[in-house]
TORKOLSE-903611 format. One record per residue (C-alpha): residue number from 1; chain; z, x, y. Coordinates in steps of 0.5 Angstrom, whole numbers. Each point is the difference from the previous one (the first is absolute). Layout:
! TORKOLSE-903611
@k NUM; c A; c3 Z; c1 X; c2 Y
...
This chain:
! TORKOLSE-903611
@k 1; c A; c3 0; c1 0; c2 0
@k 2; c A; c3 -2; c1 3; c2 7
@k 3; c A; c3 5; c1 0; c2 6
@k 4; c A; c3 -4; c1 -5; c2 6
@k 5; c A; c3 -1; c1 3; c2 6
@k 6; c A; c3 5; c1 -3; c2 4
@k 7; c A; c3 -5; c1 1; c2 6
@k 8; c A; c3 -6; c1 -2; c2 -3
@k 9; c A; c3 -1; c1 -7; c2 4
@k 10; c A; c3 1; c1 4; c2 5
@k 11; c A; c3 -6; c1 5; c2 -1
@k 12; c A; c3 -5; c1 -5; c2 -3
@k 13; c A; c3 1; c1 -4; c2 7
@k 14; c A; c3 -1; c1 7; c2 4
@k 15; c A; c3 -6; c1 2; c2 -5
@k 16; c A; c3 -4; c1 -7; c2 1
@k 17; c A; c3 2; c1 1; c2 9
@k 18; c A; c3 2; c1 6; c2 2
@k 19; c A; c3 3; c1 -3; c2 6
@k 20; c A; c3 5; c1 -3; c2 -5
@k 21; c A; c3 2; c1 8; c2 -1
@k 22; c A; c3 6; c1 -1; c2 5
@k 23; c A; c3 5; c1 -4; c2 -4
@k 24; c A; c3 -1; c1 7; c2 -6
@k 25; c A; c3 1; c1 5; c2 7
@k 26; c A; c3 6; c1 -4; c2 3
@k 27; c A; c3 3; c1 -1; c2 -7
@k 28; c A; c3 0; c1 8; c2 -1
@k 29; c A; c3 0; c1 3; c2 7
@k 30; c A; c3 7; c1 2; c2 0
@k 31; c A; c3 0; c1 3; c2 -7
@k 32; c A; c3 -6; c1 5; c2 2
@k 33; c A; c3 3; c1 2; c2 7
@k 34; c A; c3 6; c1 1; c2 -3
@k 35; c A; c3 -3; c1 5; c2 -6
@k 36; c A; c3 -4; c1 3; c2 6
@k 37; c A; c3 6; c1 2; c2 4
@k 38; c A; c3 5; c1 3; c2 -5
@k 39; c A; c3 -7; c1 4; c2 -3
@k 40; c A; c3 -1; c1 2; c2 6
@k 41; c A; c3 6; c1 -1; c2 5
@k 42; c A; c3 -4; c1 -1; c2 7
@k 43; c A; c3 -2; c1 -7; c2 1
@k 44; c A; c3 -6; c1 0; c2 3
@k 45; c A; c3 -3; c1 4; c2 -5
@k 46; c A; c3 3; c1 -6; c2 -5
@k 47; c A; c3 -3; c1 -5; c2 5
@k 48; c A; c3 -8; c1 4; c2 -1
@k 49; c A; c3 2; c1 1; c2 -8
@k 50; c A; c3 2; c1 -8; c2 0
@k 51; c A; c3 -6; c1 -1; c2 3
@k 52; c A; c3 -5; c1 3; c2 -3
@k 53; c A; c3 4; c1 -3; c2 -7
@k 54; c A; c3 -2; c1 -6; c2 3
@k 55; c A; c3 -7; c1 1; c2 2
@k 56; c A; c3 -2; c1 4; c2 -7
@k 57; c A; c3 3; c1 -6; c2 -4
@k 58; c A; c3 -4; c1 -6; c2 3
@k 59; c A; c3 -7; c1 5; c2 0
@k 60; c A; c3 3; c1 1; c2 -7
@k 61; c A; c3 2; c1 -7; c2 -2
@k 62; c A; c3 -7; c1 -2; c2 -3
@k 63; c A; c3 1; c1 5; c2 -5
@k 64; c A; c3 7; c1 -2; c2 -2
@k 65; c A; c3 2; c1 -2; c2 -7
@k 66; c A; c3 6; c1 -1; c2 -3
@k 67; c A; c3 3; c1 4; c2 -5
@k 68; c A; c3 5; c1 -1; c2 -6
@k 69; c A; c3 6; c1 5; c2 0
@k 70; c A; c3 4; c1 -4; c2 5
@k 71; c A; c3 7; c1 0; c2 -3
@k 72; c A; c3 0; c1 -9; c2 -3
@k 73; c A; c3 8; c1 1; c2 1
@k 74; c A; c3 -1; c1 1; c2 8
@k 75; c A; c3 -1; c1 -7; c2 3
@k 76; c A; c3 -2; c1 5; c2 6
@k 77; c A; c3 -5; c1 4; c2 -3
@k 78; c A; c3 -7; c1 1; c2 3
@k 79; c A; c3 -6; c1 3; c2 -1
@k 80; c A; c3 -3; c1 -1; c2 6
@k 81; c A; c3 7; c1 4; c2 3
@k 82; c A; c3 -1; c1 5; c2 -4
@k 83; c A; c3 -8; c1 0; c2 1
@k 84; c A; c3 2; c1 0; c2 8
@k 85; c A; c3 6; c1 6; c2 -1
@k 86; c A; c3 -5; c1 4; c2 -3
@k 87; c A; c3 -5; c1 -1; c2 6
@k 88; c A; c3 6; c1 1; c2 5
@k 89; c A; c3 2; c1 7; c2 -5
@k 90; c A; c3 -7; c1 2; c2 1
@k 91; c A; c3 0; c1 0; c2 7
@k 92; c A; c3 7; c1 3; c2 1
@k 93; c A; c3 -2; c1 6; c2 -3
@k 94; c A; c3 -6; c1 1; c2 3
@k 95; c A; c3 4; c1 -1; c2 7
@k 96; c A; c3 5; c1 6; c2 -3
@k 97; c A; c3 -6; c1 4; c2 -1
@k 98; c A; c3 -3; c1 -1; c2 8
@k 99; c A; c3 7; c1 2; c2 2
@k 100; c A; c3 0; c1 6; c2 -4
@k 101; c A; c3 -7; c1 2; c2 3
@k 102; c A; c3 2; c1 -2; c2 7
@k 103; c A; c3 7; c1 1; c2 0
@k 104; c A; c3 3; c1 -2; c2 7
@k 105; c A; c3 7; c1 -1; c2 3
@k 106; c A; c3 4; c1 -6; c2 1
@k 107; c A; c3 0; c1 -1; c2 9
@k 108; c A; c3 8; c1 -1; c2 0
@k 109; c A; c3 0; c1 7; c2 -5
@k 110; c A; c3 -5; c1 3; c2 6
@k 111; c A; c3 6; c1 -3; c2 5
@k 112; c A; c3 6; c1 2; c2 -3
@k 113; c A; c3 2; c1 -8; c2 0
@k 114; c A; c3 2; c1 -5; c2 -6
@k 115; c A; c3 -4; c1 -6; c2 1
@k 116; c A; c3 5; c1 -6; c2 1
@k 117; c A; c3 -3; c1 -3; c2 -7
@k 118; c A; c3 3; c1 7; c2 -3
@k 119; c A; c3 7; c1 -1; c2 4
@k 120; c A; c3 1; c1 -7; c2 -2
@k 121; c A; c3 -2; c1 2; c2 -8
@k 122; c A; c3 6; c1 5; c2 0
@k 123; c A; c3 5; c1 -5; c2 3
@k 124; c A; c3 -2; c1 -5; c2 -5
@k 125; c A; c3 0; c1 4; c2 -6
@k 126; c A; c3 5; c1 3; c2 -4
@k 127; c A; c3 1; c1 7; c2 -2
@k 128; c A; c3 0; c1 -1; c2 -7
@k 129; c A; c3 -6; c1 -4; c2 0
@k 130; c A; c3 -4; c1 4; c2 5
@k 131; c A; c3 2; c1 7; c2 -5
@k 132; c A; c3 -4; c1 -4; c2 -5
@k 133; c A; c3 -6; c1 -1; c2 2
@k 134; c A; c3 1; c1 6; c2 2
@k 135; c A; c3 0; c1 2; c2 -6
@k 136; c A; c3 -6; c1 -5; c2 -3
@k 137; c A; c3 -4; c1 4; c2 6
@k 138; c A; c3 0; c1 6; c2 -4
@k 139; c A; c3 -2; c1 -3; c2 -6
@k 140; c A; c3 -7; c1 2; c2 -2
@k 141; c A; c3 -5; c1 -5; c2 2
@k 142; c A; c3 -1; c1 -5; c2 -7
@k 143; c A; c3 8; c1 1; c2 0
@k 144; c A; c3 1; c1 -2; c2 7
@k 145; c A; c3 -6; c1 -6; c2 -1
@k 146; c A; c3 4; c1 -3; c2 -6
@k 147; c A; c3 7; c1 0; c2 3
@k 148; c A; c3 -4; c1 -3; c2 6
@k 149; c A; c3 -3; c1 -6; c2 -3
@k 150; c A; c3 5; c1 -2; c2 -5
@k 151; c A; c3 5; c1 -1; c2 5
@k 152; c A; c3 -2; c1 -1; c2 7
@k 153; c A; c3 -7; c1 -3; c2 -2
@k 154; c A; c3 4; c1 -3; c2 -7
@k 155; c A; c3 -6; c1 1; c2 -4
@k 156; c A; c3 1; c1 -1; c2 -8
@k 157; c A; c3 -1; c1 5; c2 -4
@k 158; c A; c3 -7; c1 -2; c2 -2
@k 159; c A; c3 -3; c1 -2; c2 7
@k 160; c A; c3 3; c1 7; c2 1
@k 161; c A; c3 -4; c1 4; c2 -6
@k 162; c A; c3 -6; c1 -4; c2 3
@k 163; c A; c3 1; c1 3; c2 7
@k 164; c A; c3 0; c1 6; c2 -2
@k 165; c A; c3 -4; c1 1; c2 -6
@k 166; c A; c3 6; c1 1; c2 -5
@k 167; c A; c3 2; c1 -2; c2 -6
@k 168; c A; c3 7; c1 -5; c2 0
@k 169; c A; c3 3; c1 6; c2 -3
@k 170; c A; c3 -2; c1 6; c2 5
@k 171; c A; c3 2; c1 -5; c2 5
@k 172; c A; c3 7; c1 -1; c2 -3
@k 173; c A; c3 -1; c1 8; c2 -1
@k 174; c A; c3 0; c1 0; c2 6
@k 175; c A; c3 4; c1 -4; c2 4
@k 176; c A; c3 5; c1 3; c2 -5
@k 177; c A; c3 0; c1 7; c2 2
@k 178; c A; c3 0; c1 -3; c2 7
@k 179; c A; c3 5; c1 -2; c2 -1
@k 180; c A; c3 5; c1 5; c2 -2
@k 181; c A; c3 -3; c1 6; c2 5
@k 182; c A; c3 2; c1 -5; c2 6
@k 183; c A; c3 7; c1 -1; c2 -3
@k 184; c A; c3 1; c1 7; c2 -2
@k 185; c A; c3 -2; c1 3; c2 6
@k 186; c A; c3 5; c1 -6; c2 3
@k 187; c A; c3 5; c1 3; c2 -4
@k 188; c A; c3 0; c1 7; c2 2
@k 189; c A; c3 0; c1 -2; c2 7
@k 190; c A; c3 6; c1 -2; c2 0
């Protein structure tokens, strides 16, 4: 028995009417930015990333097929989200690549002044929070990606896999490794 994707109604409407794409972009807009901003940690750059997710999505949209390997069990599994996360992964790295051609500095770093943004982020967050993402930072890249997805994104563990062109156990594999570095590091910080 294959899992129906929660979002098919919505995607067969947009497929017919590409107008009616906006319900697909409003549904997952958040979720995307999100993803973009904590990959790349500027928020302009994950407003263009989000952008051009959303942009590469309705050109592809056509195209797109449902696929199985969404986990049956999760009522919020999708293979579309995932199809639209692998999009946004895409142009996350290609984003990172441009900046590692065109490496630039931050206008506040430049003029020695943190942006009220960066101040209010500090008053808000706890110590002990802000020294965890410290150490999910430092992560590898498909270590710091997973931890990312599963809990700010809260993907499961399949939608994970297909994000990420991994098997559900490499994901656990993972996430697991993540996990323990980031506690290890948090241990020897105290």
């Amino acid at each position: 028995m294959v899992a129906l994707d929660r979002d098919r109604a919505l995607v067969r409407a947009a497929q017919a009417d590409p107008a009616r794409f906006e319900a697909l972009y409003r549904k997952y807009l958040a979720q995307v930015y999100s993803f973009a901003y904590w990959e790349l940690r500027d928020h302009h750059e994950a407003e263009d990333v989000t952008e051009r997710t959303f942009l590469a999505a309705l050109d592809g949209l056509p195209r797109f097929r449902e696929e199985a390997g969404v986990d049956p069990s999760n009522p919020e599994a999708s293979t579309f989200r995932v199809w639209l996360f692998r999009i946004a992964r895409n142009a996350i790295a290609n984003e990172q690549r441009r900046r590692r051609r065109r490496a630039t500095a931050p206008l506040e770093a430049a003029a020695g002044v943190a942006s009220p943004g960066d101040v209010a982020m500090r008053v808000a967050t706890r110590a002990v929070a802000s020294e965890a993402w410290a150490a999910v930072d430092r992560l590898p890249d498909d270590r710091r990606r997973v931890v990312i997805l599963r809990f700010v994104e809260e993907m499961s563990t399949a939608e994970i896999a297909g994000v990420m062109g991994r098997s559900e156990g490499a994901v656990r594999v993972l996430l697991h490794r993540a996990l323990r570095a980031v506690a290890r590091e948090l241990e020897a910080s105290r």
